[in-house]
Legacy VTK file of the C-alpha trace (Angstrom):
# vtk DataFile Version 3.0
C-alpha trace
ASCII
DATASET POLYDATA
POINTS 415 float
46.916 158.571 142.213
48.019 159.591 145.555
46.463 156.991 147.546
48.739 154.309 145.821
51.972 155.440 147.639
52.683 153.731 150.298
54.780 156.399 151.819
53.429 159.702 154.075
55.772 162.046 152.292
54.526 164.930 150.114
54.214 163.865 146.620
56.341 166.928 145.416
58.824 165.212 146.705
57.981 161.879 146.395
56.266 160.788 142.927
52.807 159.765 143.240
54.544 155.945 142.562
56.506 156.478 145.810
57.123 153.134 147.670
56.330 151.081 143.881
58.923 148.543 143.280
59.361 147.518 139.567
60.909 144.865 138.110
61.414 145.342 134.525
62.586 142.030 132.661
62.413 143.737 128.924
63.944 145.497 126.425
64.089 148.075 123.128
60.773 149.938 123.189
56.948 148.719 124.360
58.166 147.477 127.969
60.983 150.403 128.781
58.536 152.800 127.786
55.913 151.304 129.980
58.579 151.208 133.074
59.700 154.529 132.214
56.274 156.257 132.436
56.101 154.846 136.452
59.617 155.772 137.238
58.798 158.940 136.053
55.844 159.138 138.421
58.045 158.126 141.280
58.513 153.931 140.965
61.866 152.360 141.649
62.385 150.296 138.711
65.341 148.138 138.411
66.126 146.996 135.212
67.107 143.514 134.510
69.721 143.496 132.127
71.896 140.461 130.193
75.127 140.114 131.128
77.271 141.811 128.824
75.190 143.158 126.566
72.466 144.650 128.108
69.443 146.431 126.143
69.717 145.970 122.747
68.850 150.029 122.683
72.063 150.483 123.898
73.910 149.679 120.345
70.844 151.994 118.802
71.672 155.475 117.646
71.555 158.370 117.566
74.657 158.491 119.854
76.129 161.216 121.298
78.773 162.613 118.880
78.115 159.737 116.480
80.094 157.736 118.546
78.414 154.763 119.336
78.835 153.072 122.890
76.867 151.371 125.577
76.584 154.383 127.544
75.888 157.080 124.544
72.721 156.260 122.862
69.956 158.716 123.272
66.884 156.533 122.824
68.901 154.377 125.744
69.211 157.324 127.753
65.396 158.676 126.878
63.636 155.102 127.399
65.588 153.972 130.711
66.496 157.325 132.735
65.369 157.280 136.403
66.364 153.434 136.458
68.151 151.320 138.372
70.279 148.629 136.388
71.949 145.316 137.072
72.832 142.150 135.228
70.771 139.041 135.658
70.065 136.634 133.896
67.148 135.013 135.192
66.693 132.003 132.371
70.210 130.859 134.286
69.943 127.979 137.283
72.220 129.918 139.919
70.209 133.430 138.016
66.806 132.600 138.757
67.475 132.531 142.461
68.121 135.990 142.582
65.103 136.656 140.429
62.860 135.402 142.996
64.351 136.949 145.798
63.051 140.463 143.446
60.160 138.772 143.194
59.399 138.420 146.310
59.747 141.983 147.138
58.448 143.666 143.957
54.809 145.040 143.106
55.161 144.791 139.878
56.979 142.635 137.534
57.122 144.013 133.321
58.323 141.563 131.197
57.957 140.555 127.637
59.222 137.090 126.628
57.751 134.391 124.765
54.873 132.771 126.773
56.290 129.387 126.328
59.818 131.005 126.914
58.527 131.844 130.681
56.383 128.474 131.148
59.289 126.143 130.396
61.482 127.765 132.735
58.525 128.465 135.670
59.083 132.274 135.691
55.676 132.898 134.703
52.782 134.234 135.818
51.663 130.989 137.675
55.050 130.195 139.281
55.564 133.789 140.303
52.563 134.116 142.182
53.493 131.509 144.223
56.881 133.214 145.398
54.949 136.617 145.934
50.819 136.602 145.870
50.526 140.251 145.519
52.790 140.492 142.607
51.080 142.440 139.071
52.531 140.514 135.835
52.623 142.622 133.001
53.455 140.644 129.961
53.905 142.250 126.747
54.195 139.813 124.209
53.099 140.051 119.786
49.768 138.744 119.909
49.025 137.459 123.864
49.657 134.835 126.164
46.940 132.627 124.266
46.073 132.058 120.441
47.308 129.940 117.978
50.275 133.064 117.399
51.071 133.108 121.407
54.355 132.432 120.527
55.059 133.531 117.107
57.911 136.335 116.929
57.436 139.413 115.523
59.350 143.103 115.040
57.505 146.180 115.449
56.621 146.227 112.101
54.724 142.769 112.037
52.888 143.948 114.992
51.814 147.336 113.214
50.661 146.271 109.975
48.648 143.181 111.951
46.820 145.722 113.929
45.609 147.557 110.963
46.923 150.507 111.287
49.349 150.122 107.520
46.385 148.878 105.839
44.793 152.513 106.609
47.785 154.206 106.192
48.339 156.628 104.286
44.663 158.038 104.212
42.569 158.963 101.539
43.621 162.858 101.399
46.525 162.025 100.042
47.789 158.808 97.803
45.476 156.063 98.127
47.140 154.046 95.419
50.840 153.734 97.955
51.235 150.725 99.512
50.906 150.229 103.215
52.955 152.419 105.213
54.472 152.456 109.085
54.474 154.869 111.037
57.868 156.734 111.465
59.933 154.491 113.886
58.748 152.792 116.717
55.169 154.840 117.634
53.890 151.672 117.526
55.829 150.243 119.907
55.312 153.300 122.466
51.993 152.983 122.015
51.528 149.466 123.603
54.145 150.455 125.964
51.553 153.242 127.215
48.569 150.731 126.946
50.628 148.736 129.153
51.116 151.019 131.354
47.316 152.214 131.805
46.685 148.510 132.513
49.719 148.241 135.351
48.477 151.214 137.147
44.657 149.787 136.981
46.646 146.312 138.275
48.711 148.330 141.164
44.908 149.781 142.424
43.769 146.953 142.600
46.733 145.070 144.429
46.605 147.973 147.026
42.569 147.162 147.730
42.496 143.698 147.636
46.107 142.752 148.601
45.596 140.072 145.389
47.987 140.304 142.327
47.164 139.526 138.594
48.210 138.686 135.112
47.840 141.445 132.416
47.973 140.709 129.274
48.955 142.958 126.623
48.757 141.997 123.028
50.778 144.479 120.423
48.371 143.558 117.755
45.361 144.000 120.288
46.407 147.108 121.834
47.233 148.716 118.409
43.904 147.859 116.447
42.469 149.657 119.687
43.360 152.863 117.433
41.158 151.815 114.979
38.245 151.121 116.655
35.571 153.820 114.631
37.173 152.059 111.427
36.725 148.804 112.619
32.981 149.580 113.560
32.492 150.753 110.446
32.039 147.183 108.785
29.715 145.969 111.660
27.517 148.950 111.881
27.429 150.330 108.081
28.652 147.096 106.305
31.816 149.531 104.715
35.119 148.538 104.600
37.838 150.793 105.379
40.625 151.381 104.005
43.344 153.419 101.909
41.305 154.993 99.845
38.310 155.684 101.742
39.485 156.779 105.280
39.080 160.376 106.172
37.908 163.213 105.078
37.634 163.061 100.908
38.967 167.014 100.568
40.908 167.697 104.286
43.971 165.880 105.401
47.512 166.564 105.016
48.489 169.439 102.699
51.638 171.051 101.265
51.800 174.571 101.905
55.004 176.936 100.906
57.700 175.342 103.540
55.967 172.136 104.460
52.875 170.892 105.395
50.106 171.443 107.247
47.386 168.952 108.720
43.770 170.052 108.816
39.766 168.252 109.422
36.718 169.358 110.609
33.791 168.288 112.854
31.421 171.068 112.671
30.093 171.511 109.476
30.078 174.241 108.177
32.011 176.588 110.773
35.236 174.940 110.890
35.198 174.563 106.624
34.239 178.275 106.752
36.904 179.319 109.353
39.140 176.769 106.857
38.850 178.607 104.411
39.257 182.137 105.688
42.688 180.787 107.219
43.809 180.342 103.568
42.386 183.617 102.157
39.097 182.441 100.566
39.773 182.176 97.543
37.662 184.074 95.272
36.031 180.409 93.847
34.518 179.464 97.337
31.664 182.320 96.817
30.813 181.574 92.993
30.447 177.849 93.738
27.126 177.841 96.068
27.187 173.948 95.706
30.982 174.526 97.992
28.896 174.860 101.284
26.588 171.356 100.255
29.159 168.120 102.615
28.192 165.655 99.584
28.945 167.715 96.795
32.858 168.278 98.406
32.974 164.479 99.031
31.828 163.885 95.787
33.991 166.139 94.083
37.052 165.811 96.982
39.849 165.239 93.997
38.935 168.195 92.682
38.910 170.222 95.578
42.052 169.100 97.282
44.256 170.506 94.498
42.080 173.613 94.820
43.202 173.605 98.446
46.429 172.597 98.145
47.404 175.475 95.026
45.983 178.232 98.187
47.521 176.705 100.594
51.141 176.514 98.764
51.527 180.591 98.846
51.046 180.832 103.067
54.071 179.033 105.443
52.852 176.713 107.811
53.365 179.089 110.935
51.337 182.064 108.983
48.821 179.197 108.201
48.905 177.802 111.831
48.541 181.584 113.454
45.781 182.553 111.416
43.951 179.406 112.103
44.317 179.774 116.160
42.406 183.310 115.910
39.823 181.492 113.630
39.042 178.866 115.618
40.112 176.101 112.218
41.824 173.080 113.131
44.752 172.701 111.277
47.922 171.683 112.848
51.594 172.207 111.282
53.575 169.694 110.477
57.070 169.799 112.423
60.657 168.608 112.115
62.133 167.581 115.085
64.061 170.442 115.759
61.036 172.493 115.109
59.460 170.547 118.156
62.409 171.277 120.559
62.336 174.816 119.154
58.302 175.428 119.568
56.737 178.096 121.760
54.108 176.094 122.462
56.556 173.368 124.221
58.703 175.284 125.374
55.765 177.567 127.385
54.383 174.293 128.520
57.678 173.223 130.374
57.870 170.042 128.166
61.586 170.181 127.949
64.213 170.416 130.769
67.766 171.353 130.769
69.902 168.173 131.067
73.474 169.064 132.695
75.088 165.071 131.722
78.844 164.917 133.013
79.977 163.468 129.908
77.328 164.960 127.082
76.884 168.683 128.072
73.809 170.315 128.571
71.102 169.527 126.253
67.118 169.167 125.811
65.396 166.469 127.112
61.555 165.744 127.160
59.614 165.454 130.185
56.657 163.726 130.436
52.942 163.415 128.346
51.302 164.324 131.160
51.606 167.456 133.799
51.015 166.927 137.717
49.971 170.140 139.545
51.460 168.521 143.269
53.960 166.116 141.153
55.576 167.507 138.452
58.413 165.223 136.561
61.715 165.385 137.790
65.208 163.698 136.578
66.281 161.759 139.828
69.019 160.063 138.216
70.630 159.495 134.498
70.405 156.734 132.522
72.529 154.065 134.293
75.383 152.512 132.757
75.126 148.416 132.575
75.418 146.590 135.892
75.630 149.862 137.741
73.607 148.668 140.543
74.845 145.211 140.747
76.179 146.270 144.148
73.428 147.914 145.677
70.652 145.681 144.698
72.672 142.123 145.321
74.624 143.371 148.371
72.363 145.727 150.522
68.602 144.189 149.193
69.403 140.696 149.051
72.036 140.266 151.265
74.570 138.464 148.985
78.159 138.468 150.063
81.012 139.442 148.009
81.815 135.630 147.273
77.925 135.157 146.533
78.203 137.678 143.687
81.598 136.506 142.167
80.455 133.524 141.912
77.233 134.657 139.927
79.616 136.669 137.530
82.039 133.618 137.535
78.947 131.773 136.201
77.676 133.875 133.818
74.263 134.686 135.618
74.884 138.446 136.436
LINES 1 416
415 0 1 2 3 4 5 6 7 8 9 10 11 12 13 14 15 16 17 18 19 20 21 22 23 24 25 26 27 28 29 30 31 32 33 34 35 36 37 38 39 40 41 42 43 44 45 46 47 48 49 50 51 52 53 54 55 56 57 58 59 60 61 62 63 64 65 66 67 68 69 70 71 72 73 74 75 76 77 78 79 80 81 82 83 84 85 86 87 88 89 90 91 92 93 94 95 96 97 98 99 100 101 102 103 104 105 106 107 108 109 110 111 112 113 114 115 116 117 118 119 120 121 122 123 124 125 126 127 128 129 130 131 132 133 134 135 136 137 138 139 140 141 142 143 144 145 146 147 148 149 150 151 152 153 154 155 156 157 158 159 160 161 162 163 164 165 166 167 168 169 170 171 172 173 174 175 176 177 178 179 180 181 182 183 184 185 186 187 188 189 190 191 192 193 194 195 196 197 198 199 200 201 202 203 204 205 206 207 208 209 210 211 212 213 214 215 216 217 218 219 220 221 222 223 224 225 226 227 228 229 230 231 232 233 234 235 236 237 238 239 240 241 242 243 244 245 246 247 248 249 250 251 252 253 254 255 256 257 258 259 260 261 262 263 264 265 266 267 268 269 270 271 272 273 274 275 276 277 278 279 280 281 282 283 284 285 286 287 288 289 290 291 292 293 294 295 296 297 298 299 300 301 302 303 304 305 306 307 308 309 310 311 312 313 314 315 316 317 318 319 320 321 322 323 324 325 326 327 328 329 330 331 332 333 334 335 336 337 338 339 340 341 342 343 344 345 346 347 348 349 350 351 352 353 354 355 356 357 358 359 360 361 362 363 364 365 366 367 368 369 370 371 372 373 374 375 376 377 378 379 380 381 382 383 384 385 386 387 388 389 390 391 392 393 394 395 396 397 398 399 400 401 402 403 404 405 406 407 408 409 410 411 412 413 414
């Protein structure tokens, strides 16, 4: 990671993205998650904005106090701090300009309009590299930048149930007959944003040793049947089908327990069933059942079993269940609310939140990053910016515009 910066300064200080300019032409989830995750690591990322109205995120609660506002949402604040913002619209004659004058000094452009969007106005990938060779392209777009559903629209939950994911969901340990089912908000979404930003980074290495800049393409639908590839493989390599009903384990799964639930497999069979089962106090019918410690007969008999599990499991609360299990070596997991997350040792110990001091909010907890850097840990550099905040600094003192240049931009609508 270090040897992308392009500046000599320590990464403590620094960010191993250091010297990265990002220009992020996207909004609500996938592509300000994937600019987020290299501002955290140090990018500049200046956020392209519509005049206005900005990210639609910024009308999306929860707000602060309930009060809803541009500058009080927290997913806003969460999915764009350590941003630079301005207005621009770059779809806009005297606009687009301006765009390529970013362009031209950017590494890395994230965007995530409609292919045909981008190709009728020439801001895509071809036309860009034009005004800057060495630019990376990161479109994040439904289903790709080719296919006959290139430019199809979709919300986050189109995009989920077409990778697969609903049709799996939820497994077989617990109610195969529900319908499809999405995953709580937008993980989706932050998924591909994270696939997309595996793929910039590989882009960004590449830039640096070849001096060359590329187009990568991120399909939703693509990037979330990647987390279904063993089920997928399933059909080609066993000729079985997956689905509701017959993904995961027939007896294991999720599991109410006295204040909630708990989440529990195995790999190793028979230790981790063994070490299961101690967690919950063997009951006294795991040693008069000999045909308990045979795989196939608990597969074959998993209906049975789960309510077994689940009657044991109901008299132990999911942190008793979830200590007992880390001295035994079981994997079972406890399922936890959200303030159970901010509130959990385990977090907490590993520095995942950080004390936010906001001038108009208060102090609060705020999440850090999925990932921990020995010589560059995260750091807040600067809060959520309110719309347009760096129309000055960006138009003025990187692209040289005069005060009359930039009122007659806003006089036109463009910024």
């Amino acid at each position: 990671m270090k040897s992308i910066s392009k500046d000599s300064e320590s990464p403590q200080k620094t960010g191993v993205l250091r010297g990265i300019t990002v220009v992020e032409l996207s909004e609500f989830i996938a592509g300000p998650y994937c600019a987020k995750l290299l501002a955290d690591m140090g990018a500049e990322v200046i956020k392209l904005e519509s005049p206005g109205q900005g990210d639609i995120t910024r009308r999306r609660p929860p707000f602060k106090g309930d009060s809803p506002g541009p500058d009080n949402s927290g997913l806003f604040f969460f999915l764009n701090a350590n941003k630079l913002s301005i207005t621009l619209d770059p779809f806009h004659p005297a606009g687009k300009k301006a765009f390529f004058e970013l362009i031209a000094k950017a590494d890395l452009l994230i965007e995530d309009r409609s292919p045909v969007v981008m190709e009728e106005a020439e801001l895509d990938f071809k036309h860009l590299a034009k005004v800057n060779p060495r630019l990376v392209v990161t479109s994040i777009t439904p289903f790709g930048q080719t296919g006959p559903y290139r430019n199809y629209r979709a919300y986050p939950l189109n995009t989920f149930q077409s990778g697969g994911e609903g049709y799996l969901t939820p497994g077989a340990s617990l109610y195969p007959q529900r319908p499809p089912l999405k995953w709580a908000n937008f993980s989706g979404d932050y998924f591909c944003g994270v696939s997309a930003a595996g793929a910039a980074l590989l882009a960004l290495f590449h830039q640096r040793a070849t001096g060359k800049g590329q187009h990568v393409d991120i399909s939703k639908q693509e990037a979330l049947l990647d987390m279904n590839t063993i089920d997928l493989l399933r059909w080609p390599n066993r000729g079985e089908l997956a689905n509701r009903a017959t993904r995961g384990y027939k007896f294991a799964g999720v599991m109410p327990c006295k204040n909630g639930y708990v989440d529990f497999g195995f790999h190793r069979w028979p230790d981790e069933w063994q070490a299961i089962l101690s967690v919950i106090g063997t009951p006294g019918w795991w040693g008069e059942d000999e045909n308990l410690k045979d795989r196939a007969y608990c597969e074959e008999h998993g209906n049975e079993l789960k309510q077994r599990l689940a009657d044991s499991f109901k008299v132990h609360t999911k942190e008793e269940i979830y200590q007992k299990a880390i001295a035994k070596h079981a994997a079972i997991a406890p399922c936890l609310q959200i303030d159970e997350v901010a509130d959990s040792p385990q977090m907490n110990s590993r520095g995942f939140f950080a004390e936010i001091d906001h001038p108009n909010w208060g102090k609060f907890k705020f999440p850090t990053a999925p990932y921990r850097f020995s010589e560059a840990p995260w750091r807040l550099r600067h809060l959520a910016p309110s719309l347009g905040e760096h129309n000055e600094e960006i138009y003025k003192q990187r692209l040289s515009m005069s005060t009359q240049e930039l009122n007659n931009l806003k006089a036109k609508g463009a910024i």
